[in-house]
C-alpha positions in Angstrom: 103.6 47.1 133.6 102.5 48.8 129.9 104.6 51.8 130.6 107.8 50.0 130.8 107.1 48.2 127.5 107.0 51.4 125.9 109.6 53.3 127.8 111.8 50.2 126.2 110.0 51.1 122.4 110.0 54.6 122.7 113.2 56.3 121.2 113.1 53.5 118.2 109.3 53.3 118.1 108.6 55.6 115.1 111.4 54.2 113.1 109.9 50.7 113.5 106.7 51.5 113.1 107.5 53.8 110.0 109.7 51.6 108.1 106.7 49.0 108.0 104.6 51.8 106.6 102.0 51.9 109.5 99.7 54.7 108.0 97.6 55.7 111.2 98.9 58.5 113.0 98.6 60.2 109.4 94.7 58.8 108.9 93.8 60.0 112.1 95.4 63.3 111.4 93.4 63.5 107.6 90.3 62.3 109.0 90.1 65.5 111.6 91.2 67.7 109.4 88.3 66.6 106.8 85.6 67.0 109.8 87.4 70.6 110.9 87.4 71.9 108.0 83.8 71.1 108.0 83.1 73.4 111.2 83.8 76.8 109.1 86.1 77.6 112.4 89.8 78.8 112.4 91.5 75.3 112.9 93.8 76.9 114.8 91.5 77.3 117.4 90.3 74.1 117.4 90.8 72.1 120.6 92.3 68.5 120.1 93.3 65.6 122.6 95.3 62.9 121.6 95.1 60.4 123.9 97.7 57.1 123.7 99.7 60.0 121.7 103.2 57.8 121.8 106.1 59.9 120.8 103.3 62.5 119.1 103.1 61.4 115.1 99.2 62.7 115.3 100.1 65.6 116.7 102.9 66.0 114.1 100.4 65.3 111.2 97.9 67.5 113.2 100.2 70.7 113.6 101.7 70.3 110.1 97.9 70.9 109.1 97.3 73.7 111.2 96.3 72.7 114.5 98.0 75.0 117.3 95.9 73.6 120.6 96.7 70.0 121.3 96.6 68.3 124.0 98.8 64.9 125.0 98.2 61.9 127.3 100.1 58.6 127.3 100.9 55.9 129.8 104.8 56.3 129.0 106.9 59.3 130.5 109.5 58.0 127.3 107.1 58.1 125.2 105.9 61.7 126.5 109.2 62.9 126.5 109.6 61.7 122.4 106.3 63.7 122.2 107.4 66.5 123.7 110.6 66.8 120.9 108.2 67.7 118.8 107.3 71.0 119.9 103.6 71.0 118.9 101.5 69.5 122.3 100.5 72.6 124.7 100.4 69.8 127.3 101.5 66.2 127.6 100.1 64.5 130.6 101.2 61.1 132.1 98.2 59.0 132.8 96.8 55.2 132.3 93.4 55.7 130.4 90.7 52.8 130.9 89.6 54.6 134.5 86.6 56.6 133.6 85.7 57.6 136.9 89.9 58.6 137.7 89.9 61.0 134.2 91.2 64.5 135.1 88.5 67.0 135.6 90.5 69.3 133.5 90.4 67.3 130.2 86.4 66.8 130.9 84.4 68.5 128.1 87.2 71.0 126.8 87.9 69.2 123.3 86.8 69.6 119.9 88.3 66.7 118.4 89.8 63.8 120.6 91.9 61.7 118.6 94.0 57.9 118.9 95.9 55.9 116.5 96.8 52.1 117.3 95.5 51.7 121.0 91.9 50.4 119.4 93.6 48.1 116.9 96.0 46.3 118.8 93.3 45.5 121.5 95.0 47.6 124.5 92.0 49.1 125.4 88.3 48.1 126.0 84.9 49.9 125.6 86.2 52.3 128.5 88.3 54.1 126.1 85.2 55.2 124.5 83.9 56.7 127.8 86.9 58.6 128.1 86.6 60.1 124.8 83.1 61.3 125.5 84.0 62.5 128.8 86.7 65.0 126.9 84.2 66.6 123.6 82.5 69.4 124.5 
């Protein structure tokens, strides 16, 4: 089962993952800042999901920028509870993306910006992923 793996990772994952200088969670964060800023809106106001959001280093980078409404989901209740230390997610929801037709109604078309950082790259995920992004953007 995934979520055990990263129950085992998470409380040493962002120390691993940082000291090898893995520079996602902090492109991710840029990259919706560049397209928000873009919108002429208060980024403040600006819904965001992070979906696969680990122990929360997008939402971090995301809140340090000026995001206030962000939204978590992760397979890993350890993972979520790392997340959660970090004080910026309104919500952090357990729950195993790659089930299009299982995706909470209440994440459905509520998001300005859905975000995730390393799921894609590592090959964890499939094209379903992508459905479950479009099912959350307004």
């Amino acid at each position: 089962m995934a979520s055990t793996h990263f129950d085992f990772l998470a409380s040493n994952y962002e120390g691993m993952y940082l000291r090898c200088g893995y520079p996602d969670p902090k492109y991710v964060s840029n990259y919706v800042l560049k397209f928000a800023e873009k919108t002429k809106k208060d980024i403040g106001s600006l819904r965001v999901l992070d979906l696969a959001c680990g122990t929360g280093l997008v939402g971090k980078y995301l809140s340090e920028s000026g995001f206030k409404d962000i939204y978590g989901m992760d397979i890993s209740p350890a993972m979520l509870d790392e997340a959660s230390n970090k004080g910026v997610y309104k919500e952090l929801d357990e729950y195993t993306l790659g089930n299009p037709e299982d995706f909470p109604e209440k994440f459905k078309n509520k998001f300005d910006f859905v975000t995730c950082a390393g799921l894609i790259n590592n090959n964890h995920m499939d094209y379903l992923l992508f459905e479950e992004m479009l099912l959350s953007c307004k």
